[in-house]
C-alpha positions, 0 to 999 in steps of 0.5 A, spaced: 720 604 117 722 605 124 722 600 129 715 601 134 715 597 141 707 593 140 706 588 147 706 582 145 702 575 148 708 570 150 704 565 154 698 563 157 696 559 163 688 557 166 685 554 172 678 550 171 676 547 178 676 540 179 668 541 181 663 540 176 656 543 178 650 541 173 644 543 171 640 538 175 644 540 181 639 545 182 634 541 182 633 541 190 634 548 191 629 553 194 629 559 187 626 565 191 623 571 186 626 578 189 620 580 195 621 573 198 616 569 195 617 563 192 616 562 185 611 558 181 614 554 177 618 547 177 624 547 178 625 544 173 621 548 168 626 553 172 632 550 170 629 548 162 628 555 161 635 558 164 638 553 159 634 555 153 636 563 154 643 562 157 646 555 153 649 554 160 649 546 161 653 546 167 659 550 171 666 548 175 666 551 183 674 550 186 673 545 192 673 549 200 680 549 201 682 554 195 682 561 195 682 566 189 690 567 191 690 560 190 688 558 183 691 565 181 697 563 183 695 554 178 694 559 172 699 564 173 704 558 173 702 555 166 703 562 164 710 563 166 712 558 164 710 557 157 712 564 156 719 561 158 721 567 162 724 568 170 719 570 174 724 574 177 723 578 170 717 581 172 716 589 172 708 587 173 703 583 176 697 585 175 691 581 178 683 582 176 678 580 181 671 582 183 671 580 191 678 579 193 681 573 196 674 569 198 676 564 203 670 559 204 666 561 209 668 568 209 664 573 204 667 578 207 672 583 203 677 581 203 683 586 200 688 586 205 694 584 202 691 585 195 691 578 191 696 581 186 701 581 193 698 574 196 699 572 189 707 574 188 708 572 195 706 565 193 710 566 186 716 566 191 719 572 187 724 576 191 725 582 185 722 588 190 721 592 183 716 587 181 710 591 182 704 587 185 697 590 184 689 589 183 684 591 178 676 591 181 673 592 174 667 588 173 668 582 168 672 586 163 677 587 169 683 581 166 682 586 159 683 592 163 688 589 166 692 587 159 690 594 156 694 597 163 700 593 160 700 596 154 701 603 156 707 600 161 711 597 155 709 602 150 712 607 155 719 604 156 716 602 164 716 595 163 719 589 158 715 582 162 709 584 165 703 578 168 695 579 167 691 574 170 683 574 172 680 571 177 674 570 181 671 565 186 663 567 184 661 561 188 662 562 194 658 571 193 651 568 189 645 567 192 643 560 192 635 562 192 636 566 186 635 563 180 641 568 177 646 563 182 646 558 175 649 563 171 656 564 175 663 560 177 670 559 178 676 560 175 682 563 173 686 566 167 693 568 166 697 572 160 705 573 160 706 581 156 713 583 153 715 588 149 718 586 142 720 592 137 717 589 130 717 595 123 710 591 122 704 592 128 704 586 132 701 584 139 695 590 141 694 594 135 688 597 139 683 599 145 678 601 147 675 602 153 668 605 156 664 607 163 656 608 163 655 609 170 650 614 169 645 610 168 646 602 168 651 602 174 645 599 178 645 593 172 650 589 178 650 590 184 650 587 191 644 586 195 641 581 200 638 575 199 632 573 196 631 568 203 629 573 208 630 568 214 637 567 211 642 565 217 646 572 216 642 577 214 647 582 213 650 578 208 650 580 201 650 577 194 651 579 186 645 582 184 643 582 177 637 587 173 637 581 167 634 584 162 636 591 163 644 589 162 642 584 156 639 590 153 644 595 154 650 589 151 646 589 145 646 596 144 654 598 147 657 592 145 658 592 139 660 599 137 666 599 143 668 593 138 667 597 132 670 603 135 677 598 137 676 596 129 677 602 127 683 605 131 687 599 129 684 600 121 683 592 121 676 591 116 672 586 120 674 582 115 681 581 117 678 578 124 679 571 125 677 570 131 672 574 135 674 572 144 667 575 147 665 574 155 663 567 156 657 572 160 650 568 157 651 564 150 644 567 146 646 574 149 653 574 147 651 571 140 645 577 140 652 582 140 655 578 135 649 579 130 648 586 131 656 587 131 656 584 123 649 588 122 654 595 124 658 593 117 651 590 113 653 583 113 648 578 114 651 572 114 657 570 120 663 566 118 662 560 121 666 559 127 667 566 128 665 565 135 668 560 140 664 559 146 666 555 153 660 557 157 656 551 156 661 547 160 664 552 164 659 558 166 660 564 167 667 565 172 668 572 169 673 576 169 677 569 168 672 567 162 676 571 156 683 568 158 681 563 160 678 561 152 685 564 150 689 559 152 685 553 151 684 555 143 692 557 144 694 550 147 690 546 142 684 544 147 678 547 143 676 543 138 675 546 131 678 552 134 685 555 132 689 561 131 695 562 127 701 566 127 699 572 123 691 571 126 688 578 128 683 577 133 678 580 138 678 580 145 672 584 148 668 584 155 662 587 159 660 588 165 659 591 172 660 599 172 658 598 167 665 597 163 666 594 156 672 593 153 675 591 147 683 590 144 685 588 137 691 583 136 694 581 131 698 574 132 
């Protein structure tokens, strides 16, 4: 058998923000519904009920000197350097976000230059030919970002290429909106490169779907729920609940599927399963289903790592992010070994879900 180029993971690098912001954090703030009324539960039962659906006991926000630029350019470090290469090596960065730079105090869209080039700017890299762009994909941005890596080593483009995802969601949720619980800060970074192997390795895989027609409204932007809010004009994420958790059950597990299938890897061969940190019984909810696709009831145990009930949901930073923590040993009772095929997958606003099978 004939030699391939697969792309292969040879470093990983996160950033998990020093501020950590607990669900008793919330308990004097004024939680609005979405006409501007105030809602007739506690806080408390408020932030009891959150707890129970998400599984998200606290969450990190980066400190007010940091910006997006900022702790991509910590995670990026990590991963360069445990990839052990010459950041002047680099065919690509590549940089996954949903709001751009998002200093503090400014919500405005802040895309010019993009993060990718802030970020190489901040890297010190000289090597004109290292191209520096960005990804807005929703959360499965970083995963979009990996698969556009694929293609450009696959294609005799590129050899070394540097995927991160990052958002500052603290700094765009609307704090009378109960919603404002679920989401946080951080940063994720992947080191690519092509490696020739006569047996699949690295992405044996993708799969990647855009189902605006009828869900693109399940996250948008819209105005606050406080309508004596100093800047009226400023806008925040917005989220239709139950209308995005019903479509992830339904989708979700058949992009998976699907991804399973083009690879030729029974879900059996699957050691790890690295969703979205998105909400913690939804994403369990997609895990179940998934399993039900192939008529198996019960799930093998630890299948599933999670990290949002100690870091939130920091979007595209999540998946990365859980990665590197599992590959640097940091997620108890979670490991993956060489020879391991593993799941990555992600949701989110579009809506876009993705998946990549990878073989270790």
């Amino acid at each position: 058998m004939s030699n391939s180029i697969y792309s292969i993971i040879t470093g990983t690098g996160s950033y998990i923000p020093t501020k950590r912001i607990k669900n008793e954090d919330f308990l004097n703030h004024e939680f609005l519904e979405s006409d501007g009324s105030k809602i007739e539960k506690s806080n408390q039962e408020i932030i009891e009920k959150f707890l129970e659906i998400t599984t998200i006991a606290e969450r990190r926000y980066v400190t007010d000197d940091l910006s997006n630029s900022d702790i991509a350019y910590f995670a990026a470090l990590e991963a360069i350097k445990s990839a052990n290469i010459d950041k002047e090596e680099l065919d690509y960065i590549i940089v996954a976000h949903n709001f751009g730079e998002l200093k503090n105090g400014n919500k405005q869209v802040d895309i010019v230059p993009s993060v990718a080039s802030r970020l190489k700017f901040k890297l010190g890299i000289k090597n004109p030919t290292t191209v520096a762009y960005d990804i807005p994909f929703g959360c499965p941005g970083w995963l979009q970002g990996i698969i556009q890596a694929d293609y450009f080593i696959k294609s005799g483009d590129a050899k070394k290429i540097l995927v991160i995802g990052a958002d500052i969601l603290s700094r765009i949720c609307d704090p009378h909106d109960r919603d404002s619980m679920l989401y946080a800060d951080g940063a994720g970074a992947t080191v690519l490169e092509g490696k020739e192997s006569n047996t699949p390795i690295g992405i044996l895989a993708h799969r990647t779907r855009s189902d605006t027609l009828l869900y693109s409204d399940n996250l948008t932007m819209g105005k606050s729920y406080n309508k004596d809010i100093e800047n009226k004009n400023d806008l925040f994420i917005k989220m239709n609940g139950r209308k995005l958790y019903q479509y992830a059950l339904e989708t979700v597990p058949q992009a998976i599927q699907s991804c399973l299938e083009k690879s030729n890897t029974p879900l059996s061969e699957i050691k790890k399963i690295l969703i979205h940190q998105a909400n913690g019984k939804m994403d369990e909810a997609i895990l179940k289903r998934l399993y039900r696709l192939y008529d198996i009831v019960e799930m093998p145990e630890g299948i599933m790592p999670m990290t949002i009930d100690w870091l939130g949901n920091s979007s595209v930073a999540t998946v990365p992010t859980l990665l590197d923590l599992i590959l640097k040993g940091k997620m108890e009772s979670h490991e993956i070994n060489k020879g391991d095929t593993i799941v990555l997958s992600s949701v989110g606003a579009g809506m876009n879900i993705n998946a990549v099978t990878y073989k270790m």
